[in-house]
C-alpha positions as CSV (number, residue, x, y, z in Angstrom):
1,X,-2.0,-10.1,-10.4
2,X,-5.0,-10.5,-8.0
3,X,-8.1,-10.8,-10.1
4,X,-9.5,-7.6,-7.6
5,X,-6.8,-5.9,-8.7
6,X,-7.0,-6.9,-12.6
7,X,-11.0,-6.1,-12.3
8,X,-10.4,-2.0,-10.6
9,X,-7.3,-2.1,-13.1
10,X,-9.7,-2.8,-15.6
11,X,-12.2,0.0,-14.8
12,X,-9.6,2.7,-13.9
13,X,-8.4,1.9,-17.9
14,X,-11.9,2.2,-19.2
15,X,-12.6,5.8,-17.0
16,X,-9.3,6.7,-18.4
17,X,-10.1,5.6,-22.0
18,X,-6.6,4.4,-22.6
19,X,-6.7,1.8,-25.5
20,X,-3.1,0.9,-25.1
21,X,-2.9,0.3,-21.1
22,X,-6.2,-2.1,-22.0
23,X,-4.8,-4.2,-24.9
24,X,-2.5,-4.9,-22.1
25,X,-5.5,-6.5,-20.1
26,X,-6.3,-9.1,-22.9
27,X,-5.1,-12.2,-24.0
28,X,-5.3,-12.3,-28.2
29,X,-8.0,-14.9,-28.6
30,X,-10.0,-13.3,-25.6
31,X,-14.0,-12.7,-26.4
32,X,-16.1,-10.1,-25.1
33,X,-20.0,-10.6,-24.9
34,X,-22.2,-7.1,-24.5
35,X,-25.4,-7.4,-22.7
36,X,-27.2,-7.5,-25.9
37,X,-25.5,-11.0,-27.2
38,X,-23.0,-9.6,-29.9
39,X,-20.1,-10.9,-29.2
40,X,-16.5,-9.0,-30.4
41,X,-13.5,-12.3,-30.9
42,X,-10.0,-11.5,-31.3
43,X,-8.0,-8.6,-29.5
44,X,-8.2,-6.3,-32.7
45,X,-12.5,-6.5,-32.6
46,X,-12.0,-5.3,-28.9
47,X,-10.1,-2.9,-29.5
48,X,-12.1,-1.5,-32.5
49,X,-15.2,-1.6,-30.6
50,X,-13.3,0.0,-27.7
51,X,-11.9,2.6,-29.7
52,X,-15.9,3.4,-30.8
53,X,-17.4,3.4,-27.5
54,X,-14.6,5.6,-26.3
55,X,-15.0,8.5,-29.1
56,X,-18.7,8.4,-28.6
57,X,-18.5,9.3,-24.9
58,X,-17.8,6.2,-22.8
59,X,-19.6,5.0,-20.0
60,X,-17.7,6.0,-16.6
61,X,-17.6,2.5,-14.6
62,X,-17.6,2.0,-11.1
63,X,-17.8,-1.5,-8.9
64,X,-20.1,-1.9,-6.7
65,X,-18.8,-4.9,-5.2
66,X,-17.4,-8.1,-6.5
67,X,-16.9,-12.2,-5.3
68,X,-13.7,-14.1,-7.0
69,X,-13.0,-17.3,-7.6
70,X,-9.6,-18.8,-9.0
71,X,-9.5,-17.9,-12.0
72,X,-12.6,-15.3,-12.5
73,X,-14.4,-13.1,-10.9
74,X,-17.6,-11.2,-11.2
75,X,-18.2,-7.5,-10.5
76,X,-21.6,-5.6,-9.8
77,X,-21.2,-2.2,-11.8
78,X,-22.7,1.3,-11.7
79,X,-22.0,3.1,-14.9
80,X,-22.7,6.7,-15.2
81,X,-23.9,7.0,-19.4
82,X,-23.2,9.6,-21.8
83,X,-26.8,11.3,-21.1
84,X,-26.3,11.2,-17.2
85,X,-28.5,8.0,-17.1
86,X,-26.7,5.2,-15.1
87,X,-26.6,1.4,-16.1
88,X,-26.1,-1.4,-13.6
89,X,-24.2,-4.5,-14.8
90,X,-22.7,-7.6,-13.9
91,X,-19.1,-8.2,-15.2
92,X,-17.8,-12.1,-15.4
93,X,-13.9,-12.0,-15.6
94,X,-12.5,-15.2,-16.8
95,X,-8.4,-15.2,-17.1
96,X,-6.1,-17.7,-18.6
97,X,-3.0,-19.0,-17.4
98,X,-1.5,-16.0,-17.9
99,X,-3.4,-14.0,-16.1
100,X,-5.0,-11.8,-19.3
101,X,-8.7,-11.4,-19.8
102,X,-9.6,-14.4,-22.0
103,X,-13.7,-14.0,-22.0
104,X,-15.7,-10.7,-20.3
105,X,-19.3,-11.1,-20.2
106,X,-21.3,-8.2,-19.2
107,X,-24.9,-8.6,-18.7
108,X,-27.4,-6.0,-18.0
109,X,-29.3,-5.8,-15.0
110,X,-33.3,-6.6,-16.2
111,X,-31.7,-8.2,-19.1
């Protein structure tokens, strides 16, 4: 898969809120780092922190625009919030050999 198309794959699953389609996204041992530095290891710690995020009222995610490399690519992101507040972060993709998520960091922008 085209890291463009893993990355709007990736957003369509989070709009959509559908845990299973983005397990499917994620190698096991991948990491995820929030904007704040807490870091969730391990598929199952995604997906609980997912599965949170989602029942409280996820963000709805769209990308802005994007620049890929190889084997990552990073994704300027407009996210509407809960409240109708919007958020803009940068996404780094990293994929393995597979072509699964294996580390997403999102950092905040003023962060």
């Amino acid at each position: 898969m085209r890291l463009t198309a893993l990355a709007d794959r990736y957003f369509e699953i989070i709009r959509d809120r559908d845990i299973d389609r983005l397990v499917s996204l994620y190698a096991d041992d991948a990491v995820l780092t929030l904007p704040n530095g807490t870091k969730f290891e391990g598929i199952a710690a995604i997906v609980a922190f997912q599965r949170d995020v989602f029942e409280r009222g996820a963000p709805y995610p769209t990308p802005v625009s994007c620049i890929a490399g190889e084997s990552e690519i990073a994704v300027e992101v407009s996210a509407r919030l809960p409240d109708g507040s919007v958020r803009s972060t940068a996404n780094f993709f990293y994929t393995n050999e597979d072509g699964r998520i294996s580390r997403l960091s999102i950092y905040g922008q003023g962060s």
